[in-house]
C-alpha positions as a printed NumPy array, in Angstrom:
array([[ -4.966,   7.785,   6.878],
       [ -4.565,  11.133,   8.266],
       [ -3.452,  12.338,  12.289],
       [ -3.327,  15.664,  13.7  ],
       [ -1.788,  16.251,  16.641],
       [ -4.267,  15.188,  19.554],
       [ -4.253,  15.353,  23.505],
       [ -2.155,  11.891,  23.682],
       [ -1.974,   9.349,  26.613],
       [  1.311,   8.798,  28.53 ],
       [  2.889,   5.707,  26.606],
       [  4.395,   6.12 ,  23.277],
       [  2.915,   3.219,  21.718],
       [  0.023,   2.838,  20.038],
       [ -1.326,  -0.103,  21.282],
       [  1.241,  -1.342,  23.538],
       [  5.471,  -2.32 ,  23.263],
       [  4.627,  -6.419,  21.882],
       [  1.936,  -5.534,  19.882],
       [  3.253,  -2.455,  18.045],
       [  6.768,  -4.662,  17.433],
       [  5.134,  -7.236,  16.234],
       [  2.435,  -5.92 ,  14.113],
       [  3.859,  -2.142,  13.245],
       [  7.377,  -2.823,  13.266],
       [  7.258,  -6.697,  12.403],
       [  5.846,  -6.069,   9.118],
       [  9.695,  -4.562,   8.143],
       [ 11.002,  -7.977,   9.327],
       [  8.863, -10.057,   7.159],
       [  9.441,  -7.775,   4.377],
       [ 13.259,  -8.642,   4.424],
       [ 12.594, -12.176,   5.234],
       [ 11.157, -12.435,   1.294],
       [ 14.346, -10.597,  -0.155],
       [ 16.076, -13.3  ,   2.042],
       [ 13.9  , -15.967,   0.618],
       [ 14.378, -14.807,  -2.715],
       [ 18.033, -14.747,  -2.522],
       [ 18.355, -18.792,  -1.149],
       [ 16.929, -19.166,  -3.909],
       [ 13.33 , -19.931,  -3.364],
       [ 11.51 , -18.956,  -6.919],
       [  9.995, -15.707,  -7.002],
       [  6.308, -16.731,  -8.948],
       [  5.798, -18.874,  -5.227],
       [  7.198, -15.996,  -3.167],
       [  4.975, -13.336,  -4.885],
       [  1.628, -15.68 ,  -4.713],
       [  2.862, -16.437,  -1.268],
       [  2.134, -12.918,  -0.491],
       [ -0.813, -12.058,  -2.679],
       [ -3.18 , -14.896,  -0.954],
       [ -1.232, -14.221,   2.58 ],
       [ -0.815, -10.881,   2.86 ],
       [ -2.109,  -8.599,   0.363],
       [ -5.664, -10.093,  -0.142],
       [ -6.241, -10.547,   3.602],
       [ -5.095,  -6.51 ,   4.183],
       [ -8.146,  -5.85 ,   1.79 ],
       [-10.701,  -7.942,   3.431],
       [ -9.325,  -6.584,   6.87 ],
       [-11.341,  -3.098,   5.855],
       [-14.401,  -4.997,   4.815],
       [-14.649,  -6.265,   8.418],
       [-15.221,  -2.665,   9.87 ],
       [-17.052,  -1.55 ,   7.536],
       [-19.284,  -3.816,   4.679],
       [-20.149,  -6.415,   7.737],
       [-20.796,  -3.991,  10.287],
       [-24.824,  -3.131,  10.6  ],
       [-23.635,   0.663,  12.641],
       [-21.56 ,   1.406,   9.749],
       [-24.161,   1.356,   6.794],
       [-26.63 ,   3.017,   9.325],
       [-23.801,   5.88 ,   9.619],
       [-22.452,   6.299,   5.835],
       [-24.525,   3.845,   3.224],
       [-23.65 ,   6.387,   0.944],
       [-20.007,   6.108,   1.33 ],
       [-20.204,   2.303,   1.551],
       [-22.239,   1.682,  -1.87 ],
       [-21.111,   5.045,  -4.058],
       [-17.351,   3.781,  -3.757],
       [-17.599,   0.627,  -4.969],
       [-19.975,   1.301,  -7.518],
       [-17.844,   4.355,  -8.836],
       [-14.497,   2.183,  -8.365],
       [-15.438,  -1.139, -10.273],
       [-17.363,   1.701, -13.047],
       [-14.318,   3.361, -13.787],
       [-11.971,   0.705, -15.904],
       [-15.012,  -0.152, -17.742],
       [-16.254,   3.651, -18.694],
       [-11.952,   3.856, -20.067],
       [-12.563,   1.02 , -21.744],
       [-15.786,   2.043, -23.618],
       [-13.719,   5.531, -24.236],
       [-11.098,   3.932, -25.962],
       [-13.238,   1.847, -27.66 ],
       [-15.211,   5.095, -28.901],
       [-12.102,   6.732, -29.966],
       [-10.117,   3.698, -31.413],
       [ -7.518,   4.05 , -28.877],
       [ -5.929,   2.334, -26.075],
       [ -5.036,   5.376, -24.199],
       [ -8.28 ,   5.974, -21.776],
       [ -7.213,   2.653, -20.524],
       [ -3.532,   3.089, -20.562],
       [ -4.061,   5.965, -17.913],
       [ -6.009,   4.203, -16.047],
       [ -3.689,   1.506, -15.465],
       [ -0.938,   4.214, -14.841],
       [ -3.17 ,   6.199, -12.629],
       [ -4.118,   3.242, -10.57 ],
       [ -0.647,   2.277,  -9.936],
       [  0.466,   5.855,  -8.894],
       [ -3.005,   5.929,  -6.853],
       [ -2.081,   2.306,  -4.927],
       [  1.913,   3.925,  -4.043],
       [  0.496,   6.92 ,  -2.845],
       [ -2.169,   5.206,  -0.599],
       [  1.013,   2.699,   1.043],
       [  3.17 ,   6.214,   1.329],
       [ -0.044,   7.989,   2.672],
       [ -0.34 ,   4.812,   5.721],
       [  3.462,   5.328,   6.378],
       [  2.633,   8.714,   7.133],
       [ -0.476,   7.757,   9.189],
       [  1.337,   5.475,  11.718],
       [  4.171,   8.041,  12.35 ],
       [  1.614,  10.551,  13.487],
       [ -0.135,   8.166,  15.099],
       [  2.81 ,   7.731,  17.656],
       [  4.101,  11.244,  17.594],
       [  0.498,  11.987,  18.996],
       [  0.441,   8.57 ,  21.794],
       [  4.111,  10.14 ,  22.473],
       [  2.35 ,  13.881,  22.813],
       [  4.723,  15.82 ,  20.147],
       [  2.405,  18.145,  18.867],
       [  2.895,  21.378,  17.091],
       [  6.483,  21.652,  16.479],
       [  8.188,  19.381,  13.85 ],
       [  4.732,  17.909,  12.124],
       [  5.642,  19.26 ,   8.943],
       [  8.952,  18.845,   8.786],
       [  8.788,  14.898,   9.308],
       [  5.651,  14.542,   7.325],
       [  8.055,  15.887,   4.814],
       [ 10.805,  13.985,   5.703],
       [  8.716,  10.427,   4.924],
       [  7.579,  11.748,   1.936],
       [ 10.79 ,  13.087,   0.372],
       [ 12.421,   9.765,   1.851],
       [  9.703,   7.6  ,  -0.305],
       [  8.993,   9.293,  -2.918],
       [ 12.597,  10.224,  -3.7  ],
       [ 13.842,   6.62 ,  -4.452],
       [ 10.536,   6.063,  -6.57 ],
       [ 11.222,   8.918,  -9.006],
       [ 14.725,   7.547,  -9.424],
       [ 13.696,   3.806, -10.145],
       [ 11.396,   5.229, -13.01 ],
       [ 14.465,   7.539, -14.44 ],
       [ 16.815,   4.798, -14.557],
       [ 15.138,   1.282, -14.565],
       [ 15.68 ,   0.742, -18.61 ],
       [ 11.935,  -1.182, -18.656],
       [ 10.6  ,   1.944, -17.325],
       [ 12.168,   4.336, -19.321],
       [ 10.631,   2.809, -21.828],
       [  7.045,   2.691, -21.377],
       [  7.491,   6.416, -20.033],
       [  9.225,   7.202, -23.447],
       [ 12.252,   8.818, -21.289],
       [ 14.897,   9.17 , -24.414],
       [ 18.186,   7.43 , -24.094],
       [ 21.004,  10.179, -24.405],
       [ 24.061,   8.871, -25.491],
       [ 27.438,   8.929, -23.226],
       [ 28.672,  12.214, -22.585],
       [ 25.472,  14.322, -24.1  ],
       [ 23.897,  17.159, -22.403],
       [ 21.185,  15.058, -22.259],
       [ 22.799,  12.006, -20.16 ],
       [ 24.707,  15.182, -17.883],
       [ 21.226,  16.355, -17.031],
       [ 19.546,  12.989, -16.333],
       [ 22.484,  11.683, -14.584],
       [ 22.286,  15.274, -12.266],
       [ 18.513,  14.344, -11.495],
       [ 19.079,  10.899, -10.494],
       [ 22.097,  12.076,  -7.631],
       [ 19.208,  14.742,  -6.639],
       [ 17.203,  12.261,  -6.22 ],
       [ 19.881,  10.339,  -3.745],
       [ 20.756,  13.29 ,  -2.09 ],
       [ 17.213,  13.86 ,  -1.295],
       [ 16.544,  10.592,   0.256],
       [ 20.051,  10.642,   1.767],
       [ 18.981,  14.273,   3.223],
       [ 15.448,  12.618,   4.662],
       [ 17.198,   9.631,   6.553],
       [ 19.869,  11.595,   7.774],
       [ 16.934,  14.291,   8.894],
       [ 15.025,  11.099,  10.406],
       [ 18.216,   9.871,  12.669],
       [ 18.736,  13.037,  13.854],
       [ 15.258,  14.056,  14.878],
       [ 14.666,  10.164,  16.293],
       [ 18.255,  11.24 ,  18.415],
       [ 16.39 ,  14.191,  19.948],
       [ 12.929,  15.35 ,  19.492],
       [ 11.56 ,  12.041,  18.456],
       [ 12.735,   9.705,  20.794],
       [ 11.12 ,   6.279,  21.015],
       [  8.587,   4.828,  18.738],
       [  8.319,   7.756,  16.703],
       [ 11.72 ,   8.518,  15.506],
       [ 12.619,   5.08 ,  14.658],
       [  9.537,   4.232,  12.766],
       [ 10.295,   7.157,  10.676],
       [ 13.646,   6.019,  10.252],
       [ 13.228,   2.056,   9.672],
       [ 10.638,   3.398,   6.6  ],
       [ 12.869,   5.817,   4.629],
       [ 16.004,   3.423,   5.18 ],
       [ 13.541,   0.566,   4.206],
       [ 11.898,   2.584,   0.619],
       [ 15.829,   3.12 ,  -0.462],
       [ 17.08 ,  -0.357,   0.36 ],
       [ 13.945,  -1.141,  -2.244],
       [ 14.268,   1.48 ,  -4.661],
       [ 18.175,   1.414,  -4.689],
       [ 19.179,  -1.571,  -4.066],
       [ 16.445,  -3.654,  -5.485],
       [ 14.782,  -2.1  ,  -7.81 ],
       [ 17.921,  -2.184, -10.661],
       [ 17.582,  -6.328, -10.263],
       [ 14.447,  -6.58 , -11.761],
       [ 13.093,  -8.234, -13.234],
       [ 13.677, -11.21 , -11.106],
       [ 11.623, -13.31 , -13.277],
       [ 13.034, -14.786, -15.727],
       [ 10.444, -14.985, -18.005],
       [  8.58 , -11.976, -17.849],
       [  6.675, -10.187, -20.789],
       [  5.365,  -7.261, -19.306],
       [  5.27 ,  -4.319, -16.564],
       [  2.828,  -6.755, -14.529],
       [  5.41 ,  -9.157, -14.512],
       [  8.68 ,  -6.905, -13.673],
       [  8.571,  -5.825, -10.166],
       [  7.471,  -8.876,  -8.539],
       [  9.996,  -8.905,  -5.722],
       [  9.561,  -5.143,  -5.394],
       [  6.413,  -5.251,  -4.892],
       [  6.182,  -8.008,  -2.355],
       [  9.2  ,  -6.67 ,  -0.55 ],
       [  7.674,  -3.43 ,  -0.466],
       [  4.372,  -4.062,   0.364],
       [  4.519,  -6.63 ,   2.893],
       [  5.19 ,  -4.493,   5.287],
       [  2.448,  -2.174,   4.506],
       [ -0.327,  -5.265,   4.738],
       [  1.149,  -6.767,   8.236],
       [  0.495,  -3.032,   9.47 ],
       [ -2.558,  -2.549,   8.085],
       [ -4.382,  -6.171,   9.606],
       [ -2.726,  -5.176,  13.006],
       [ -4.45 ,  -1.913,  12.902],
       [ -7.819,  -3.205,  11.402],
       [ -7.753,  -5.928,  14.35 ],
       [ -6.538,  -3.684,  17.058],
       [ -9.752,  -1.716,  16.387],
       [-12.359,  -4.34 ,  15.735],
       [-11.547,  -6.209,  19.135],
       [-11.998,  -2.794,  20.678],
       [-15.058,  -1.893,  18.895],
       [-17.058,  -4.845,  18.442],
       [-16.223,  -6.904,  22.104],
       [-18.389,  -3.875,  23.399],
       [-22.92 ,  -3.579,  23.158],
       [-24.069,  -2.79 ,  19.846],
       [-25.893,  -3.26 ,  17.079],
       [-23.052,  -4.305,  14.54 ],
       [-24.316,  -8.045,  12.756],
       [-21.897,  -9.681,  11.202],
       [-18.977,  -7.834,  12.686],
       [-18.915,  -8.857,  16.084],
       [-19.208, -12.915,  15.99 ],
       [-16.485, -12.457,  13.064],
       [-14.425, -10.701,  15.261],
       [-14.564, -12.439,  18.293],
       [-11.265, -13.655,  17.964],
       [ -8.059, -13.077,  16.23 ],
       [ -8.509, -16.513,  14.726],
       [-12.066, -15.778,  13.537],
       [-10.823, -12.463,  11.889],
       [ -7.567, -13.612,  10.189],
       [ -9.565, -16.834,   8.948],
       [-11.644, -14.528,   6.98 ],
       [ -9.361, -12.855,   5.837],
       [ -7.775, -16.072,   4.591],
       [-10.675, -17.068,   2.517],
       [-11.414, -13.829,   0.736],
       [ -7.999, -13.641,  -0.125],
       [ -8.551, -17.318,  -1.66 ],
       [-12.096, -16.936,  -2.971],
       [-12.477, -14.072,  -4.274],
       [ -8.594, -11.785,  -4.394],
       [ -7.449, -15.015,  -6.443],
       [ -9.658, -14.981,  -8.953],
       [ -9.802, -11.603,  -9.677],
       [ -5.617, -11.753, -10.165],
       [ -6.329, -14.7  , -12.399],
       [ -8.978, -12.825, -14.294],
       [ -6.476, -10.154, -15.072],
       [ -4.528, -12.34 , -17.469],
       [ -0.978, -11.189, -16.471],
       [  0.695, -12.43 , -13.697],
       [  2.529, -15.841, -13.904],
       [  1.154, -19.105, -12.978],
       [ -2.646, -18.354, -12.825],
       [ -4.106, -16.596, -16.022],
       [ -7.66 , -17.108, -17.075],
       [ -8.986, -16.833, -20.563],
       [ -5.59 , -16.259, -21.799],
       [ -6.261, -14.238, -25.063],
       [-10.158, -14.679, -25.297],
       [-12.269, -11.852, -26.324],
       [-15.288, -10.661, -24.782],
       [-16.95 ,  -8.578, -27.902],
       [-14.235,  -5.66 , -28.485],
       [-12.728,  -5.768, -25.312],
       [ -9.98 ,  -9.164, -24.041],
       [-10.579, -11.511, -21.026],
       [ -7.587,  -9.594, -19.636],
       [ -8.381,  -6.288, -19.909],
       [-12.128,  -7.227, -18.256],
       [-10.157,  -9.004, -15.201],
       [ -7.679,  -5.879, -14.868],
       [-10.911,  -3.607, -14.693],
       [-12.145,  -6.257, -11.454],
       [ -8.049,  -5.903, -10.086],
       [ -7.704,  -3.049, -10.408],
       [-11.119,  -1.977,  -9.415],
       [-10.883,  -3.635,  -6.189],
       [ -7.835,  -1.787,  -5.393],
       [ -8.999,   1.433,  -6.238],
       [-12.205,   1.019,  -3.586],
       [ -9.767,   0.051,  -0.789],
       [ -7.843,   2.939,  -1.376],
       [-10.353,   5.185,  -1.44 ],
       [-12.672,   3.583,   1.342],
       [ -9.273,   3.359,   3.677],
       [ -8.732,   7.099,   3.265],
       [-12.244,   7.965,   4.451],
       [-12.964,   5.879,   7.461],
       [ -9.506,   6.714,   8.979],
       [ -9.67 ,  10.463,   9.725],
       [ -9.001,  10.61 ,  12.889],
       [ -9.353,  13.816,  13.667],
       [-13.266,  14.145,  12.903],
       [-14.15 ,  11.267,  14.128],
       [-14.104,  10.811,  17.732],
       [-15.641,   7.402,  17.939],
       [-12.713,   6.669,  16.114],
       [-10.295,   8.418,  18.677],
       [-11.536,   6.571,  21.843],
       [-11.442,   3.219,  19.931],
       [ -7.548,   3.628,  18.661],
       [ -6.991,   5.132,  22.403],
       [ -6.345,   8.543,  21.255],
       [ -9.231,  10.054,  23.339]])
């Protein structure tokens, strides 16, 4: 989600002070409300299904809502609309058959690694959507875009690359050597990984000064609260896992990360998808399903709800490798495993939202768009 500077409307909030707090801001809140959870001792396999079926599988059926149910929308872009899921759900399966031509696992391998990288990018890529999003309702255009766009991305990206040079699970799958104490080797990782906290430390101490003076309000300390929120995750967090106990497997490491992390992400993104639809769809139009599905918050978050239970659960189960649920354990479906079929559906899922979310946010060309976020 992408926003150029824009002629901007007098208050600095998006939607308005409660509304941004609570679904904007709130999001960080819940986020550290799991560590919390987590550390009182409530078991992590309930926290992290907690927020699969409540958070992260609603956030995906929130863009469904606007667009698959919405009669105007396949009028406007069917080709958008059926091409992306199509090409989304093709690609694990044409890996698959690759490896399976050339007797290897490594098609697949990158796709797994590619979708992962894909789905961190496309939370970083929202972070950066909402902070432009208020620098333009707070009219601070022109000067400074580049340097905070820069600022959130150095500030999340930063911690990232230092999780995967020092977590010891992830040095291994990335085949990162171990150099012993004292080698050049260690010297030079151990200089990349203070870069790396230098660079994040630069970025937040960037963000509090620019949120001191030229972003003021909103602005500033959204861009603050989300590089201070990516190191207390990468930092702090990231060295305790894997928080469960029994886990065999990269699927199975970063559960609290990736709750923690993405929480906050999902609250935002349901806030934004319902600030829009109750603009959009309480007006005249053709739209079908869309409006009586969005005629109320309740309506909206209840179908969210059961997509998230229907059909986001049993594609997780189908993948075979997160704790608790796993259909098919180690049943084979000709040459191919249950697992790797259901990681093709996950994963596939993902993909589409990522992609579709990237397209029907662009502010800037779409002007439909603009009056309905209140950026006209």
């Amino acid at each position: 989600m992408t926003t150029p500077a824009l002629t901007a409307p007098s208050s600095p909030w998006i939607v308005g002070r409660g509304y941004d707090l609570l679904w904007f801001f709130g999001g960080a809140a819940l986020s550290l409300a799991i560590l919390g959870l987590y550390f009182t001792g409530v078991p992590i396999v309930w926290l992290w299904w907690a927020w699969l079926l409540g958070l992260d599988g609603p956030h995906i059926a929130a863009a469904f809502t606007r667009t698959y149910l919405d009669r105007e929308e396949w009028r406007l872009r069917p080709w958008l609309l059926a091409a992306s899921l199509f090409f989304a759900f093709a690609l694990g399966p044409a890996t698959l058959l690759a490896g399976w031509a050339t007797g290897s696992r490594g098609p697949f391998q990158l796709y797994l690694l590619g979708a992962s990288l894909y789905g961190i990018s496309h939370v970083v890529r929202q972070h950066y959507g909402f902070l432009a999003l208020y620098k333009t309702k707070a009219g601070l255009k022109g000067t400074g875009w580049h340097l905070d766009k820069w600022a959130l991305y150095v500030g999340a990206w930063a911690p990232y690359l230092y999780l995967l040079l020092t977590h010891p699970r992830l040095r291994t799958v990335l085949r990162v050597p171990d150099p012993g104490a004292g080698s050049p080797g260690r010297f030079v990782q151990d200089g990349i990984a203070l870069l790396l906290i230098a660079l994040w430390l630069g970025a937040l101490l960037l963000s509090f000064s620019r949120a001191r003076r030229a972003l003021r309000g909103p602005a500033g300390t959204y861009l603050v609260l989300t590089i201070a929120l990516y190191g207390v995750v990468y930092f702090a967090l990231g060295p305790l896992e894997p928080t469960y106990a029994a886990s065999n497997g990269l699927d199975q490491d970063f559960l609290l990360l990736a709750a923690v992390l993405t929480a906050f992400h999902n609250v935002q993104y349901m806030g934004l998808v319902w600030h829009y639809n109750r603009t959009r769809y309480h007006r005249e139009g053709d739209h079908g399903w869309a409006q009586p599905l969005n005629a109320t918050l309740a309506r909206y978050a209840g179908a969210c709800l059961i997509f998230s239970v229907v059909v986001y659960l049993g594609f997780a189960c189908a993948a075979g490798v997160f704790p608790g649920c796993m259909i098919l354990p180690g049943a084979r479906l000709g040459p191919f495993t249950a697992s790797e079929i259901g990681l093709c559906l996950w994963w596939g899922l993902a993909i589409h939202h990522y992609y579709l979310d990237q397209r029907i946010w662009r502010v800037r060309q779409d002007p439909v768009l603009r009056e309905t976020l209140g950026l006209a």
